[in-house]
C-alpha positions as CSV (number, residue, x, y, z in Angstrom):
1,X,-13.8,-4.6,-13.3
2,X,-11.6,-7.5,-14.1
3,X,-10.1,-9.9,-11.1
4,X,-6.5,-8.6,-12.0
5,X,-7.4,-4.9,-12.0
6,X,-8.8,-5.7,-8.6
7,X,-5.9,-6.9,-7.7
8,X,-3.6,-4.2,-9.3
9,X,-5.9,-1.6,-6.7
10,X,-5.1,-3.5,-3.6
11,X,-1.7,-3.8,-4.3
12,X,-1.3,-0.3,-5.2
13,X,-3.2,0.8,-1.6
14,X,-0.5,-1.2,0.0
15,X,2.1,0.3,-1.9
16,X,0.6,4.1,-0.9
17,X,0.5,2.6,2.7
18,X,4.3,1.1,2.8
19,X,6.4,2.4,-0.1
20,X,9.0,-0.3,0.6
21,X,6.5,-3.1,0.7
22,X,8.2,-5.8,-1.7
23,X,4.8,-6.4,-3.6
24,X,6.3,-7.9,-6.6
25,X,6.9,-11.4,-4.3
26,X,3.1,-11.9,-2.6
27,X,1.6,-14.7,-2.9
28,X,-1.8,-14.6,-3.4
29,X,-2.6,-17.3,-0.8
30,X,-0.9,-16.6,2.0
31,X,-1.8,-13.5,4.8
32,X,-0.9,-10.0,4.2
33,X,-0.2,-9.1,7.3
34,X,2.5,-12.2,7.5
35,X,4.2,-10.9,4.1
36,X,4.0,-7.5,4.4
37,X,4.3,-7.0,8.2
38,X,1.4,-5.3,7.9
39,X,0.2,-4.1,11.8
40,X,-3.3,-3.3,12.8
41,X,-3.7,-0.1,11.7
42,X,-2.2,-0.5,8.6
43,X,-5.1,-3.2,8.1
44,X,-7.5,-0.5,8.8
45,X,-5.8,2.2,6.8
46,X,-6.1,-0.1,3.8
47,X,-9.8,-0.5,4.1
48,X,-10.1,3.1,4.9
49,X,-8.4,3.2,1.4
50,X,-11.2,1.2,-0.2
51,X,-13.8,3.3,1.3
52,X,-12.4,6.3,0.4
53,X,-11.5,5.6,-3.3
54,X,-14.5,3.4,-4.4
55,X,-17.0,4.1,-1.6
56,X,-16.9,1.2,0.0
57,X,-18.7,-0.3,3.2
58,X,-16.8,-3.0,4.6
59,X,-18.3,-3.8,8.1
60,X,-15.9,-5.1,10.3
61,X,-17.3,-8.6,10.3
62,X,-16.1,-8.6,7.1
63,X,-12.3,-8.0,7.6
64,X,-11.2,-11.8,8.0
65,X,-12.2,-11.9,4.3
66,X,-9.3,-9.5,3.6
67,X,-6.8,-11.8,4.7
68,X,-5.3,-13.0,1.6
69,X,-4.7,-11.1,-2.0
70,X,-6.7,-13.7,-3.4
71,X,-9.0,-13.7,-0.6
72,X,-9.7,-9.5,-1.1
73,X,-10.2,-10.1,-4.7
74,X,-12.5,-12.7,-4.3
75,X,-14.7,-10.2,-1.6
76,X,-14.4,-7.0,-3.6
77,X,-14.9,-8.5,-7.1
78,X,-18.8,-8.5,-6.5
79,X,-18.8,-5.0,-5.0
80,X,-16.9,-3.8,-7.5
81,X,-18.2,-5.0,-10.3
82,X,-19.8,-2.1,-11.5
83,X,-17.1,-0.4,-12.3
């Protein structure tokens, strides 16, 4: 899976999360949560998300390297690549 269609899947989980998120304008580099308003449970509902969809394991550890789009890409490109 490419870095961009990794990308594409996170943005679309955000957008089934919060239809009105405006994700045409993130920036890959700075925090979700601070674009997005994105609260704690909508964090988790987006991992949930990942689990669900590509059976996923993200330990909790983990979830700091979620912070950014880029930052999500760069974590789930090596889990997903087999896809």
């Amino acid at each position: 899976m490419t870095r961009d269609a990794i990308k594409e899947i996170v943005i679309e989980i955000i957008k089934d999360i919060d239809e009105e998120a405006n994700t045409a304008a993130l920036a890959a580099d700075r925090p979700l949560r601070d674009q997005l308003d994105l609260d704690s449970m909508d964090f988790l509902d987006i991992v949930m998300e990942l689990r669900k969809r590509y059976k996923l394991q993200i330990p909790e550890e983990d979830y700091p390297q979620l912070n950014t789009l880029e930052s999500c890409v760069n974590y789930l490109e090596p889990k997903l690549r087999h896809l």
